[in-house]
C-alpha positions as CSV (number, residue, x, y, z in Angstrom):
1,X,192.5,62.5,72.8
2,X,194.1,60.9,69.8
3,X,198.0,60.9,69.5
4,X,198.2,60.6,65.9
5,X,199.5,64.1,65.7
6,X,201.7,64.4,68.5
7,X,204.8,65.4,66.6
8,X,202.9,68.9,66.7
9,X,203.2,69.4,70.5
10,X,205.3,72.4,71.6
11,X,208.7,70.6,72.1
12,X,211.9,71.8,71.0
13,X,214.6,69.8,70.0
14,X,215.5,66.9,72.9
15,X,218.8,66.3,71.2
16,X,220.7,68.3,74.6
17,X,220.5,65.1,76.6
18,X,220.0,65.9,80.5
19,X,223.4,67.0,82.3
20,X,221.8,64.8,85.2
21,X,222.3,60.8,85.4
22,X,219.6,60.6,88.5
23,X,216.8,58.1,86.8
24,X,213.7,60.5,87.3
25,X,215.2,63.1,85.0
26,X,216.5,60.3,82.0
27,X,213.1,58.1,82.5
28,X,211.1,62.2,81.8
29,X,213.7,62.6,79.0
30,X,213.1,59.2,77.5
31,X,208.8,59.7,78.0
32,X,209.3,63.0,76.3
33,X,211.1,61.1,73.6
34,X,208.3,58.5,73.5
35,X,205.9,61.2,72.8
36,X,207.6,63.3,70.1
37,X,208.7,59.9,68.1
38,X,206.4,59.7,65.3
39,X,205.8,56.2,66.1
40,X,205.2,56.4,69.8
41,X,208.5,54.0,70.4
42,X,211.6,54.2,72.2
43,X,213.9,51.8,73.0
44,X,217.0,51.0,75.1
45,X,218.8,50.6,71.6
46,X,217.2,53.9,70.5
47,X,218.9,55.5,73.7
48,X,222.0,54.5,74.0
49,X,222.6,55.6,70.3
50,X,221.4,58.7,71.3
51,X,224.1,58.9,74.4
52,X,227.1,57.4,71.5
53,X,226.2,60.2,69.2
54,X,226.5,63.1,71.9
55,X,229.9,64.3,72.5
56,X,228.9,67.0,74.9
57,X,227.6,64.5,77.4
58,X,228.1,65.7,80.6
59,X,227.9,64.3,84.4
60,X,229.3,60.7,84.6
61,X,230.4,60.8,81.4
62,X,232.9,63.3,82.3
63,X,233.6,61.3,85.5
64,X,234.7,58.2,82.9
65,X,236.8,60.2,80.4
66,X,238.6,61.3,83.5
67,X,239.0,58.4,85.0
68,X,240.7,57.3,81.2
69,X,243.5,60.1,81.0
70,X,244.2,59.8,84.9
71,X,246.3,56.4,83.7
72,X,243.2,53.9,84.9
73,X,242.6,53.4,81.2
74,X,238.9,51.6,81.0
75,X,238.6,50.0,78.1
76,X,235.6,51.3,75.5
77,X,233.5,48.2,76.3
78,X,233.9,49.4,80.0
79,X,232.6,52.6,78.8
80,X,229.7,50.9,77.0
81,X,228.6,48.2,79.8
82,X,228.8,51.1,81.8
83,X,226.5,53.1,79.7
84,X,224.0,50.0,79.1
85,X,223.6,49.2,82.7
86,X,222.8,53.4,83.5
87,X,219.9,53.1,80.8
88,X,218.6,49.1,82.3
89,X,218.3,51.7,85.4
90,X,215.9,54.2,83.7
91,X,214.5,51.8,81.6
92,X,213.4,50.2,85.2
93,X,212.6,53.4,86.6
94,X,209.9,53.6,84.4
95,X,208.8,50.1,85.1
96,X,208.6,51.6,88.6
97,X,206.3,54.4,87.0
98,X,204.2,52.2,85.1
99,X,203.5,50.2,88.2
100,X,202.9,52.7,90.7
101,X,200.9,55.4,88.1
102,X,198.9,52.6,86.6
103,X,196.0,54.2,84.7
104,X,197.5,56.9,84.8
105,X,200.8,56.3,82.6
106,X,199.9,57.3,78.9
107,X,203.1,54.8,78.0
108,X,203.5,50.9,78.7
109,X,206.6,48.8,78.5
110,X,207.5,46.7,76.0
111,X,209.6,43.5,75.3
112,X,210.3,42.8,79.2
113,X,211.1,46.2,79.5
114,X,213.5,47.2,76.4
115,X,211.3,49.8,75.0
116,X,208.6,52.2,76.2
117,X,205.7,52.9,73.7
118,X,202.8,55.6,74.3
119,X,199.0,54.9,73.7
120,X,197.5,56.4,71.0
121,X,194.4,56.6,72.9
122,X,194.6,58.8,76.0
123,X,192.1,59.3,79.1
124,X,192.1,62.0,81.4
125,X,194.1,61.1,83.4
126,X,197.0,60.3,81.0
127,X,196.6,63.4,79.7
128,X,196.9,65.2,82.9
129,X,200.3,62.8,83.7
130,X,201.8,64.5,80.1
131,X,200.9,67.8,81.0
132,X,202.7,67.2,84.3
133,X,205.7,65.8,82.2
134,X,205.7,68.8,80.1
135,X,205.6,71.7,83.5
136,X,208.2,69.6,84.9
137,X,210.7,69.6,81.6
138,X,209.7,73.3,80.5
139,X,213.6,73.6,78.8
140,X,212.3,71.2,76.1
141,X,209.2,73.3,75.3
């Protein structure tokens, strides 16, 4: 199956960000990103501009803003390490994926794991892991 086209696959706008911070729900978020980008790329950079845009962010987010008008006052670059070490977590989850799914992950890691990028050439296999992806993330399509 060739890729070339896969900003025609049924997915609706992923700019709601997961209300979730567990790493198996950001690293499907970040593979269905992967696949809807027209160039198959998506990086740590990519994501994290993504979280700075979103106002609406929930989960920890709100934990941190909290945290800010209860008088403990983190500083925006504690905000922003924060944020940067939560996506060097999914951005390892899906080293964990890659290593455990093997030929079975249509995606491998780039750049000692600062980007993910999708093949443009899938097998079986890879197909059945995004059709997985999709059943398990049916909000997005």
């Amino acid at each position: 199956m060739n890729l070339t086209n896969i900003t025609d696959t049924p997915l609706l706008s992923l700019d709601a960000l997961p209300a979730r911070s567990d790493s198996f729900v950001w690293a499907d978020y970040i593979e269905l990103l992967c696949f809807a980008n027209a160039d198959g790329f998506v990086s740590q950079a990519d994501v994290l501009d993504r979280i700075r845009e979103r106002k609406d962010l929930g989960g920890e987010l709100d934990e941190v803003e909290e945290e800010v008008t209860e008088g403990s006052r983190l500083a925006a670059a504690e905000i922003e390490d924060k944020w940067t070490y939560q996506v060097i977590e999914w951005f390892e989850h899906l080293q964990y994926r890659a290593n455990t799914f093997r030929s079975f992950y249509p995606f491998s890691l780039q750049g000692e794991g600062l980007a993910l990028q999708r093949y443009t050439e899938i097998s079986v296999l890879q197909k059945f892991y995004f059709v997985l992806l999709l059943a398990s993330n049916l909000k997005y399509v």
